[in-house]
Each structure stands twice: as C-alpha cells, then as structure tokens.
N, C-alpha and C positions, 0 to 999 in steps of 0.2 A: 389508439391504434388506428391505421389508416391505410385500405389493402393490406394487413400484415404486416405494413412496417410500424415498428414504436414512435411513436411522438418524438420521442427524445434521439432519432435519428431521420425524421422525416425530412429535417431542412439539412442534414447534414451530409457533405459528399463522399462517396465512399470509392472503391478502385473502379468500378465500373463508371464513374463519372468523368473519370480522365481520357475519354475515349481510347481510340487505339494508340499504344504506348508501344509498339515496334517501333523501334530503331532510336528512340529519345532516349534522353538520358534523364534516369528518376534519382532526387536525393530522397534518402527515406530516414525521419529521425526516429531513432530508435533508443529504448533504455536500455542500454549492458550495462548499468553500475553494478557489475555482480563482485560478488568476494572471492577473495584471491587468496593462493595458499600458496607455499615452496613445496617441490616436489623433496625424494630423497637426493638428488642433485643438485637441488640449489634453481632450480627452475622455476619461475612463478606461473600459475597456471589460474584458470577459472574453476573456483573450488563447486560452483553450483550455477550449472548455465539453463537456469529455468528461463530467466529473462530473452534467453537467446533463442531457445526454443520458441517460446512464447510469439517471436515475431516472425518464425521461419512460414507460414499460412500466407504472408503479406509477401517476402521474398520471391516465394516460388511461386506466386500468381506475378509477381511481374521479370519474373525469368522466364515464364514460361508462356507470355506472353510480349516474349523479345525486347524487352525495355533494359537499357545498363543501368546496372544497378548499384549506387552511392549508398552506405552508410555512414550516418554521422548519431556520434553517443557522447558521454561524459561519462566517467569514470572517476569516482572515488571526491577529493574537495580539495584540488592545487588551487592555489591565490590567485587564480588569472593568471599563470604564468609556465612553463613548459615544469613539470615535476617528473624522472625517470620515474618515481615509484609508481605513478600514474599516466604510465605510457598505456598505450591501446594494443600491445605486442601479444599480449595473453588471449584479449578475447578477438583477433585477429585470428589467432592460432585456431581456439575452439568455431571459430564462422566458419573458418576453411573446411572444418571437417564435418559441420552441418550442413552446409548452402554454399557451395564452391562457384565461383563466379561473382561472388560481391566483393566489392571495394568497400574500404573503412576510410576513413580521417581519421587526423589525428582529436587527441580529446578536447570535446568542446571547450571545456575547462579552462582549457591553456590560454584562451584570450580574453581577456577584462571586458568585454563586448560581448561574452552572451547573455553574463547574469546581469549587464545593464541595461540587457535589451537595444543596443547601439545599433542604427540604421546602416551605418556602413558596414558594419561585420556582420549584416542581414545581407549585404548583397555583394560583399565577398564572396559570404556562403554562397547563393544562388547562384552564382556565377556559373555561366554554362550550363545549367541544366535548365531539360524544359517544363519539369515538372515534379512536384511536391507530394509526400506521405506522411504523415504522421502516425506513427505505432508507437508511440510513447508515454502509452496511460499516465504511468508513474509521476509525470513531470508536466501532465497538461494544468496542474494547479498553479504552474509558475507563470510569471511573466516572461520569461527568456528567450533570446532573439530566436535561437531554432524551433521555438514554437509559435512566437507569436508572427515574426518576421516575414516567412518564405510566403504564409496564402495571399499578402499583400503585392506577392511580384507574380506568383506563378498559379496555374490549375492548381488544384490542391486536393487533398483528401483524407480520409482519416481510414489508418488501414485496417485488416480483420480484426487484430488483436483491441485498438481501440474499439472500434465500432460492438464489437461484444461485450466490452465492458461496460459502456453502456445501456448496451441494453439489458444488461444484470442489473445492473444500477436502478435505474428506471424503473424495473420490474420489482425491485423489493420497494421503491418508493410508490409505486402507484397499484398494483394488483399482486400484492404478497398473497400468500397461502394463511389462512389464521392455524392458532394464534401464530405472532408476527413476533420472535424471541432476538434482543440485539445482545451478547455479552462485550463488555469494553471492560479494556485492562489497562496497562501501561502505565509509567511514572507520574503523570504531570495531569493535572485535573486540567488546569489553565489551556491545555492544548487543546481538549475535546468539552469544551465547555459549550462552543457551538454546537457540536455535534450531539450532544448531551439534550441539550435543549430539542433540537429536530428531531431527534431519536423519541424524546416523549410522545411527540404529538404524531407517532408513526405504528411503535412497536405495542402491544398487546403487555411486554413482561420486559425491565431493561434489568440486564443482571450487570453490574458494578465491583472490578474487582482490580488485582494489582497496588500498585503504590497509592494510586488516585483512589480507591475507596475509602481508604484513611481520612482524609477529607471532608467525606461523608458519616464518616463516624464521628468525627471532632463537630460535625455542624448536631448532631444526635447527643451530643456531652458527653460522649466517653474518652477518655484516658486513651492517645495513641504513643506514651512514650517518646522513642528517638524515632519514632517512624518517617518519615516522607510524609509532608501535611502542608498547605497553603491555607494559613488561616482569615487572608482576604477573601475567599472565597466559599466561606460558611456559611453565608446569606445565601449566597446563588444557590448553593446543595440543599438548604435549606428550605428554597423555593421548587428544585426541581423534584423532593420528596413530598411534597403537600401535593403532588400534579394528581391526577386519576389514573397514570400511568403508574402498574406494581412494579415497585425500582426492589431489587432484592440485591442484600450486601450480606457480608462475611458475618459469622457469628463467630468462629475464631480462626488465629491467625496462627503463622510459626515463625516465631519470632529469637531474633539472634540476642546474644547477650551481651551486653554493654561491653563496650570495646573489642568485641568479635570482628575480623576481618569477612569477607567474601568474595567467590571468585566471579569478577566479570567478563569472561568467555570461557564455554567451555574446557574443560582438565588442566584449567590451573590449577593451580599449587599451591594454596593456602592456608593457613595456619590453621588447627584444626579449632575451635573454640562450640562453648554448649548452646543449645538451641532447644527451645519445649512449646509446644502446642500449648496458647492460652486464649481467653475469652475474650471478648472487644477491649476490655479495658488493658491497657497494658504497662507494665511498671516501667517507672523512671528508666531512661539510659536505653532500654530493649527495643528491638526494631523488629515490625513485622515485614517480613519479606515473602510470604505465600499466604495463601489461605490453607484451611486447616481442615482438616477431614471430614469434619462436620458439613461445613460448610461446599466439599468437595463435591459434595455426596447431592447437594440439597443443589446446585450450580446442574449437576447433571440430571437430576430427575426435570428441572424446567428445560431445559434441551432438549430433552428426548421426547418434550411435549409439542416442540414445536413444528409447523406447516412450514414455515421460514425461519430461517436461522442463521442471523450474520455476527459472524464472531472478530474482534479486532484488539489486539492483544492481549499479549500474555496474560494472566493472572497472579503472577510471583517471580520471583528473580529466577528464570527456571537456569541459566547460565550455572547458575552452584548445584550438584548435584542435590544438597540440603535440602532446594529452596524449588524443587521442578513438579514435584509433586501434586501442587494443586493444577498445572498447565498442562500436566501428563493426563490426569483426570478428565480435566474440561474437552482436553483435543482426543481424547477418546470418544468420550459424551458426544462430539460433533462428528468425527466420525462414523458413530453409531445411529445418529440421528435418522430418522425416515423421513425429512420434511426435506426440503432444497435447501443444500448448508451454501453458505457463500463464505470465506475467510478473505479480511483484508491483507494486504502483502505488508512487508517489514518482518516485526517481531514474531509475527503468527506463523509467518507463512516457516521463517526461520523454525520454529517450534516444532510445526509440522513436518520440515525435512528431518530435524534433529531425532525426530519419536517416529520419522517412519510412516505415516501415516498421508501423507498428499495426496494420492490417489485412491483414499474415501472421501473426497471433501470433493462436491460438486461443480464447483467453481473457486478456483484461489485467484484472488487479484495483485496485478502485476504493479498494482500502487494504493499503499497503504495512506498517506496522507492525500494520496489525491482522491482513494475512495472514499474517504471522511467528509473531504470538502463538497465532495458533488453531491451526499447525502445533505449534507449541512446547507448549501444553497441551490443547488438542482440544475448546477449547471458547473463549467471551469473553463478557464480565460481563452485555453488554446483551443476550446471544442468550438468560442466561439470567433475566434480565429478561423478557423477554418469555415462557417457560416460564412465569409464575408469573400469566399476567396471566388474569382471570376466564374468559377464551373459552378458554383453550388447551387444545388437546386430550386431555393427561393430567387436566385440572382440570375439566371441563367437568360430570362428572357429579357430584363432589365439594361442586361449587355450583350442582347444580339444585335 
C-alpha cells in the first residue's frame, strides 16, 4: 500500500487519469452478458441486470462529468457472426431505464475480430473516440480486441467497478483477516487446478466440494460410482492434500440412482427417480450430486470460523430442486459469516440470487473466471493492458 492506494492499482489508471472528459467521446467496455427471459408476451427481456448495475458508478461519473458516452458488451456466444437471438435489444432496453443517455453497439460477438483479438476491428472499434474505459471485470482474463486493443490507440483507464475488484482481489491475496477460509465448488477439477494450487499456499482452511471433490475422494481410494471424476488428475489431489493447508471434503453425498434423470435449470420437469444420502464410498451406477448433511453442517461450522471468506461455486447440482440443499446451506453459512465474505460471479453469484440472499454477501464479483485467474497468477491480460496505455501512471512521464 502506498498513500492509500493498493499495489495492485498503484500503476494502474483509473477515471480520474483521463483528465478532463467534457465534450469527448468515451467508449466504455462493459460486461452485460446477463440472462435473458420472455416476458408473458413473448418479449425478451434482462432476466437479472446486476452486471448492469454493477457498471452504472463508471457511467454516471462520466455523464456527469460531460463526456458522450459509448457502450460496447458481448452478449451470450454467436459464431462471430450477427445472431437475433443475441441482439443487444434487451439490455439496450434495461440501460435506458438505468443510465439514460448511453449508447450501446451492437454485440461484440458479431465479429470474428474480437475473440481474435484482430488489429483492425481494434480500430474500427476506436474509431472516433477519444478516449478508453474498461469496466469489464468479467472478461479482463481474455485476450479479446476490446480489452486488449483500445489502451494501445487511446488514454485509457479501468473504471469503478474494475478498479474495486481489484482491490478485493488484492486484499484477500495480500492482507486477508485470519483464519483466511476459500470454499470451491463446481464440475471440473481440471479448471481450478491452478487455482487449487494458489489457494494452498494462501488460505488457512480450503473446503472442497461440488462435482470436483469427487476427484479428491478417488485420489483417497474410495468408490465414487457414476459420479463426475477425472482420474488423471489423482496425483495432483493427491499432492494438494499432503500440503500443510487443511483441505476439508465431503463425508457424504446425495447421490442419484442409476439411470435417474436431473434437471439442469431451474423447474424443469423431470422424471421423478430415488435418491439417498450415502457415505464417500458410493455404489456402482449412483451419482453424487450434492453433498450431504453431515457434511453440510461441518462446511458451515469452518465458515462461520472465518476473518475471510471467499466462496466460488456451488457445492451440488443446486439447479434440481433434489440436489440444492448442500449450496442452500453453505450460502447461508456465508451469509451468516462475521468475517469479509467475498463470492465469485457465475454459479455462486446465480445461487445467491436464486436463495435470496446477495445482499448479505459483502462483496459479489462480476467475474467468476476472471476472479480465479487473478487469484491464480496475481494479475490479467486486460489490467495489464491497460498499464501500457499513454496516461498511465508509471508511463506518463515517459511520454511527455
């Protein structure tokens, strides 16, 4: 820390480095990949505009500081190519009724040049404007031209919303509260195996749960069944529970019955089939899809233990009613927590609208993979993208 400001924002520039922004015109990328519903008319709408909220702080300092104001987002996963189902019509609608006076573009999406990161559809994009924002946590893990592209032509800067997630970031990586408690959920071991790794050598207590602790029980010798399991990766689990970090996993599960369906989003409609709370081991054919009450129970007592507390997905398929129970538990736990909770975005943050709960959770972040990443190497492409851009404050005098 240095006057007050973090490390981890000391070189980086933020609205106030853009000097005075009357009468320029600012593009500001922004995440609205939000979810989308039909109304009872057949209207598609933004089913949960946290993301949009999320960037109205960034907005209205440069409305209100006389600057026209460009939005550019990406919406949903067309082929690089114009998709109606992925028009930008909905969260156009919901800006107008938060932040009146911003323009949108169409979805980044649409053109095979952003996710190539393509020099020319960097300066399409810029085109006319004199000046550059970044408010798009969620997506500084990418390469993509509207992150990495604009601070190479224009000022640039990273707006409220970034600029504070970093500094959450930062803060649970370098001066956490003890004990220092991370819980990780989600399908796929293979995806936070990095993260897994950094997390030891950070947190005081790593709780282990969801699809990916399976994993961890197979690398321990027991029976997971039909469960979700990567059995290349039983060394590594194997190596990250010998660590001095206390890694805590399920003692049981609630596990579906062989050939049982589930439903994967919320009040579908599927076939009703039996399901029973059993112990690590689990028979032939059966899949465990939550953790189990025991285990519930034991997830929340280390929670409620902790100074810090960053939670990043789910703990059980919580989509099927069956299967929500352990996620219902833990995101209570974390909302009842007395320490600084942080939740990553994605699946959690989903969870936590679903149950109700988002506004006991001290900080929710607006990117789930990108919060993993910056834990995992301590920094992301676009923050350092924008390090490089002509305003920024290590460069400044460099290029006067």
């Amino acid at each position: 820390m240095s006057d007050g400001v973090p490390e981890a924002l000391a070189s980086l520039p933020v609205l106030e480095d853009l000097g005075d922004v009357g009468g320029r015109r600012v593009l500001v990328r922004c995440d609205f990949n939000t979810p989308l519903e039909e109304d009872e008319h057949g209207v598609t709408r933004v089913a949960d505009d946290f993301r949009i909220r999320a960037a109205l702080p960034t907005l209205e300092w440069l409305l209100a500081h006389d600057a026209a104001v460009t939005v550019c987002s990406h919406l949903g996963r067309p082929k690089g190519a114009p998709d109606p189902r992925w028009a930008m019509d909905p969260v156009k609608r919901r800006l107008d009724e938060l932040c009146p006076g911003v323009a949108l573009t169409d979805n980044l999406r649409f053109h095979p040049g952003e996710k190539a990161n393509d020099p020319a559809f960097v300066a399409e994009l810029v085109e006319g404007f004199d000046a550059y924002v970044n408010d798009a946590f969620g997506v500084c893990h990418r390469r993509h031209a509207s992150v990495m592209g604009p601070p190479t032509l224009l000022p640039s800067a990273a707006g409220r919303r970034v600029a504070e997630e970093v500094a959450v970031l930062a803060r649970l990586l370098e001066t956490p509260a003890r004990p220092f408690v991370a819980v990780v959920g989600g399908a796929k071991v293979a995806d936070k195996l990095g993260v897994l790794r950094a997390l030891v050598e950070k947190v005081d207590t790593l709780v282990v749960g969801g699809a990916m602790a399976f994993t961890f029980l197979a690398a321990l010798g027991h029976e997971i069944g039909a469960s979700l399991v990567d059995l290349s990766l039983t060394e590594e689990c194997r190596q990250l529970l010998a660590s001095s970090t206390r890694i805590v996993l399920p003692t049981d599960v609630v596990a579906l019955e062989p050939g049982g369906a589930f439903a994967h989003t919320y009040g579908e409609d599927v076939p009703r089939a039996d399901w029973k709370v059993l112990g690590c081991d689990i028979p032939d054919g059966w899949q465990g899809l939550d953790i189990g009450p025991e285990t519930a129970e034991a997830f929340s007592e280390v929670i409620a233990s902790a100074g810090t507390l960053l939670w990043n997905g789910p703990v059980g398929a919580f989509e099927d009613a069956r299967f929500a129970a352990g996620t219902r538990r833990v995101a209570r736990a974390v909302a009842e927590c007395p320490g600084f909770t942080v939740v990553g975005g994605g699946d959690s943050a989903s969870a936590l609208e679903h149950l109700g709960m988002v506004d006991r959770i001290d900080f929710l972040s607006t990117g789930g993979g990108a919060s993993l990443e910056y834990i995992e190497y301590g920094d992301l492409p676009a923050l350092d993208a924008l390090r490089q851009a002509p305003n920024a404050p290590g460069r400044r005098g460099a290029n006067a």
